[in-house]
C-alpha positions as CSV (number, residue, x, y, z in Angstrom):
1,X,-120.6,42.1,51.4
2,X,-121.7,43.0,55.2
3,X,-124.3,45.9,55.0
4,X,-122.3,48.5,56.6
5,X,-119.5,48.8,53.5
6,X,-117.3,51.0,55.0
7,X,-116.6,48.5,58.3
8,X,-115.9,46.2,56.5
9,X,-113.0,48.2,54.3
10,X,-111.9,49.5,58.0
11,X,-111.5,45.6,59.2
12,X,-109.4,45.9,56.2
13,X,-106.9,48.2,57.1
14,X,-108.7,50.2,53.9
15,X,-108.5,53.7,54.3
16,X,-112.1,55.5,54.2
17,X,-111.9,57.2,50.7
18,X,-114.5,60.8,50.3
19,X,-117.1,60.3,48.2
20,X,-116.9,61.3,44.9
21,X,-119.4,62.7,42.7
22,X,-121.1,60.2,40.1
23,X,-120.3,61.9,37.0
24,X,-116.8,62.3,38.3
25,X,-114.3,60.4,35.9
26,X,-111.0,58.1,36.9
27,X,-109.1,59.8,39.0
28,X,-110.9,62.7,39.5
29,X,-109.4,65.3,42.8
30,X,-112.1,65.7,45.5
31,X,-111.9,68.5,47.9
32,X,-108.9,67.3,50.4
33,X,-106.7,67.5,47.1
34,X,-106.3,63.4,47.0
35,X,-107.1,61.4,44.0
36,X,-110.1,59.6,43.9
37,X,-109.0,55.4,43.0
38,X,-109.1,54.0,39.6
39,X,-111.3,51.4,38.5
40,X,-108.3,49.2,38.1
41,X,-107.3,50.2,41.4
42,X,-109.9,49.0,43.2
43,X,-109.8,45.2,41.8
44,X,-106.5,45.3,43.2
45,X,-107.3,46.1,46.2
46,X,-110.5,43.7,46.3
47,X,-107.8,40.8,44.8
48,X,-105.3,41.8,48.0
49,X,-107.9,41.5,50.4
50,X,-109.6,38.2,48.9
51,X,-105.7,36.9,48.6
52,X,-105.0,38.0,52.4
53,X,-108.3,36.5,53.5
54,X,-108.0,33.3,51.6
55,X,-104.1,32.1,52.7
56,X,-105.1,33.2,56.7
57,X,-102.0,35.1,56.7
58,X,-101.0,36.2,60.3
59,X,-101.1,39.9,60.9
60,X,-97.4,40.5,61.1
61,X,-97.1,38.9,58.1
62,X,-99.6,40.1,56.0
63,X,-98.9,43.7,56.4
64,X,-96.1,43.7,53.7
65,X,-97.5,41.0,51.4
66,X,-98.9,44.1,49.4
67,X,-95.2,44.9,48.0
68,X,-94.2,41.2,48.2
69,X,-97.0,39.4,46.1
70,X,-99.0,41.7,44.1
71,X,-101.3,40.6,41.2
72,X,-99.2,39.1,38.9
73,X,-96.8,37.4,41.6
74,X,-97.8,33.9,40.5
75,X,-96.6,34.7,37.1
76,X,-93.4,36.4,38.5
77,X,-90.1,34.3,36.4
78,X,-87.6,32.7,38.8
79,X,-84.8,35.2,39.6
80,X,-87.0,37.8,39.4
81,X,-86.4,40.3,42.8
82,X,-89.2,39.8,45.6
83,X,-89.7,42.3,48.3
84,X,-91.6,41.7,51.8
85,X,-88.3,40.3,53.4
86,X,-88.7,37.2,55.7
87,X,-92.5,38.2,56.3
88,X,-92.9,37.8,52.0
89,X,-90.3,34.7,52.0
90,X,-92.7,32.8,55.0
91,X,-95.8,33.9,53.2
92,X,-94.6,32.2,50.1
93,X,-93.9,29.4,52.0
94,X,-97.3,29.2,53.6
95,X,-99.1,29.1,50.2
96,X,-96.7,26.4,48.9
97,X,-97.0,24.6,51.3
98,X,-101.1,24.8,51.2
99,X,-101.6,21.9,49.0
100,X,-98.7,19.3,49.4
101,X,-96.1,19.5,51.7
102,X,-92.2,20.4,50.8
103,X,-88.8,19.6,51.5
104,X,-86.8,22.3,53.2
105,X,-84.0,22.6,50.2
106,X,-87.0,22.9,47.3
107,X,-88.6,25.7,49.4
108,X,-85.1,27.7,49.9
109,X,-83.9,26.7,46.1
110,X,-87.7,28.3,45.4
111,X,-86.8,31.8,47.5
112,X,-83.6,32.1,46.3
113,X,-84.7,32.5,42.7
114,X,-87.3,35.1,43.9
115,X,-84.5,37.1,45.1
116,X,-84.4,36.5,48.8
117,X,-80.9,36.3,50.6
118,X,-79.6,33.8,52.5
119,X,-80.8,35.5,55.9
120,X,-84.2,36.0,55.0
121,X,-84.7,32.2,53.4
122,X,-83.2,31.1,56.8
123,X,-85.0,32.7,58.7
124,X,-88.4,32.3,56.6
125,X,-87.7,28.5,56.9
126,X,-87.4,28.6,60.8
127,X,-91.0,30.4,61.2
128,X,-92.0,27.8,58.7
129,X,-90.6,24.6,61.2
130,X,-92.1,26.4,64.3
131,X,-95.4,26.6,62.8
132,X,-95.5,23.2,61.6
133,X,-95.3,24.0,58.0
134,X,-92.6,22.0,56.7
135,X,-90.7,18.9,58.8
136,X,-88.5,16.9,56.6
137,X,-88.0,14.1,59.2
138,X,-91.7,13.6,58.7
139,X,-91.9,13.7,55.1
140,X,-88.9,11.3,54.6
141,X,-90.3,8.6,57.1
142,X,-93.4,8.6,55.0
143,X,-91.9,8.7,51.6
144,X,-89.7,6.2,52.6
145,X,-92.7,3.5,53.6
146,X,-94.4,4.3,51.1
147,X,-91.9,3.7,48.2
148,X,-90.6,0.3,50.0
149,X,-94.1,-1.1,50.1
150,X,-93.6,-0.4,46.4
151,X,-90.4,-2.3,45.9
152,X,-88.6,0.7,45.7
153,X,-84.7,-0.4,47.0
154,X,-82.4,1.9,48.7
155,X,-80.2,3.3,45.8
156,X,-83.6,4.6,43.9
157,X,-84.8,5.8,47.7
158,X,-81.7,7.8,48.1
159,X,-82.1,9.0,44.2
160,X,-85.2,10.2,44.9
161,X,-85.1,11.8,48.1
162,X,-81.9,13.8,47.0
163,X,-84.2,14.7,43.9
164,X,-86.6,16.7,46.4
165,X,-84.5,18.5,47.7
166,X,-84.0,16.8,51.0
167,X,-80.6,17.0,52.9
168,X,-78.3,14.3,52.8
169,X,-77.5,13.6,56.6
170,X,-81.8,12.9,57.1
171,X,-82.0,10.8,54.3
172,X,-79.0,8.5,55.7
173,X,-80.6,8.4,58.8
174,X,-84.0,7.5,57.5
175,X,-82.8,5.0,55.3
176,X,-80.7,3.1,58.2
177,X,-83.8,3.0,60.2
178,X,-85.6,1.1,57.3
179,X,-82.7,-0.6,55.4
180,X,-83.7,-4.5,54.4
181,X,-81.7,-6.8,56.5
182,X,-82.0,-9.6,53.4
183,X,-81.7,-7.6,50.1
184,X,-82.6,-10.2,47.9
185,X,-86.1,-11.2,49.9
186,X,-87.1,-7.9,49.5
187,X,-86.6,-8.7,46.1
188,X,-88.5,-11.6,45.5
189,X,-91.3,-10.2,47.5
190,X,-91.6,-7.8,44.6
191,X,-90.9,-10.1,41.7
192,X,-93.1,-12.7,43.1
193,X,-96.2,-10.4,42.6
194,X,-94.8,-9.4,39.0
195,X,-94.8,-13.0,38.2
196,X,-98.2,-13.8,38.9
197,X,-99.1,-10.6,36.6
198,X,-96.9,-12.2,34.0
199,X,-98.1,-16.0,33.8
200,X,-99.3,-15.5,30.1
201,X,-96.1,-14.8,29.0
202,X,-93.3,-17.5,28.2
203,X,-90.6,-17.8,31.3
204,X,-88.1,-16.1,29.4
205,X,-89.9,-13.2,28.5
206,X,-91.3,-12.9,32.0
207,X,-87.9,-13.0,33.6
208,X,-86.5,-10.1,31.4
209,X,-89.7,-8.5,32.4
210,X,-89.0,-8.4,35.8
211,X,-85.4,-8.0,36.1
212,X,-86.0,-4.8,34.3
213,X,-89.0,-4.1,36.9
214,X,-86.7,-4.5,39.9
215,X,-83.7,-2.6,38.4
216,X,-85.7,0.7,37.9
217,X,-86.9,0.3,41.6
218,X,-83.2,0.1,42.5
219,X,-81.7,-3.4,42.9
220,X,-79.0,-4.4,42.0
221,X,-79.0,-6.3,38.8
222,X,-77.6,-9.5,40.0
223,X,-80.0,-9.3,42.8
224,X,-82.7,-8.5,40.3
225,X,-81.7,-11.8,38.2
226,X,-81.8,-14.2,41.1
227,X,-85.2,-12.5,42.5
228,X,-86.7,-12.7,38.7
229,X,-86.2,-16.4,38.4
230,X,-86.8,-17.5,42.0
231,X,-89.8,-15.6,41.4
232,X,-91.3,-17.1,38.1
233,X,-90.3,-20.2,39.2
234,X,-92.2,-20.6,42.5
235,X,-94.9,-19.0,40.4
236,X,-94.9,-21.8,38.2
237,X,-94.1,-24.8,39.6
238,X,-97.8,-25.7,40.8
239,X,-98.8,-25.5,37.1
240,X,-96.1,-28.0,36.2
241,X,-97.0,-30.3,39.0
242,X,-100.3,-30.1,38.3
243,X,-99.9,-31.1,34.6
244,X,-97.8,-34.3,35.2
């Protein structure tokens, strides 16, 4: 702590408190009549500070956060009542937000159950998009590469996105942007690398194997079929050349 104690409770917005004699108890009244803080008091106050310090709250916002997250507000059940209005509901959103980003819907399904009405949620999530702390658009585009370069096909895409809570018009759009113009290439581009991992196995086996690896990733199970034994095929056929 800075030396001078008492400028750096006043950068605080902490109140100067009197001094209190030592062998004063808890709670004890000095002269101007007010009570003197608790020991329990005062780790709540160091916790709201630390709290305010650590999330970079902007001013506006972090006046009320006192009332809107105290102590025990990460243990607070769904569905229990928040206060703060929109300046607690963007708060919120700012510290879950801090450590992986968030579709729109989870973040409102999220405030809702804290008690926050529609108005406030709405208007928490447009401070959240002007300050760059949620973008669905973004977070789709990148979800969406990244499961397709899995092998991921468009009915588990759009089974997942929905999952997360993102709305239905920007997953459509997303997925036209990046839908496979040969379905069943991008199916053999997957089930060719699964056959290479499953060259120890019998053909048969291997096959079942990948269909079943295709299907959970959203082909279609005809597709999946043909991919499978293009796949172990092509894989194979070297080997059976070779051997003749």
């Amino acid at each position: 702590m800075p030396r001078d104690a008492e400028a750096w409770l006043a950068a605080r917005g902490v109140p100067r408190e009197p001094v209190v004699d030592r062998g004063a108890g808890p709670g004890t009244t000095p002269d101007d009549g007010r009570a003197a803080p608790t020991p329990a008091e005062v780790v709540d106050l160091a916790r709201q500070v630390a709290r305010d310090r650590a999330a970079a709250v902007p001013p506006a916002v972090a006046a009320p956060l006192a009332d809107a997250d105290g102590p025990d507000a990460a243990d607070r059940p769904d569905g229990a009542t928040a206060t703060g209005g929109t300046a607690g509901a963007l708060a919120f959103i700012q510290r879950s937000t801090a450590n992986a980003p968030q579709s729109e819907g989870r973040l409102a399904e999220k405030l809702r159950g804290r008690g926050h009405p529609a108005d406030e949620v709405e208007a928490a999530l447009a401070a959240a998009r002007a300050r760059g702390l949620v973008d669905d658009a973004a977070m789709i585009e990148a979800l969406v590469v990244e499961r397709k370069a899995r092998g991921h096909a468009e009915p588990r895409l759009r089974r997942d996105l929905r999952s997360r809570g993102f709305d239905g018009g920007a997953i459509d759009a997303a997925l036209a942007r990046h839908r496979d113009a040969d379905p069943l290439a991008a199916a053999f581009a997957t089930a060719r690398e699964q056959a290479a991992r499953h060259r120890a196995a019998p053909a048969e086996t291997a096959v079942r194997r990948i269909v079943g690896h295709l299907v959970r990733r959203g082909h279609a199970e005809g597709v999946a079929r043909k991919a499978a034994l293009d796949a172990v095929h092509a894989d194979r056929e070297p080997m059976r050349t070779a051997e003749r």
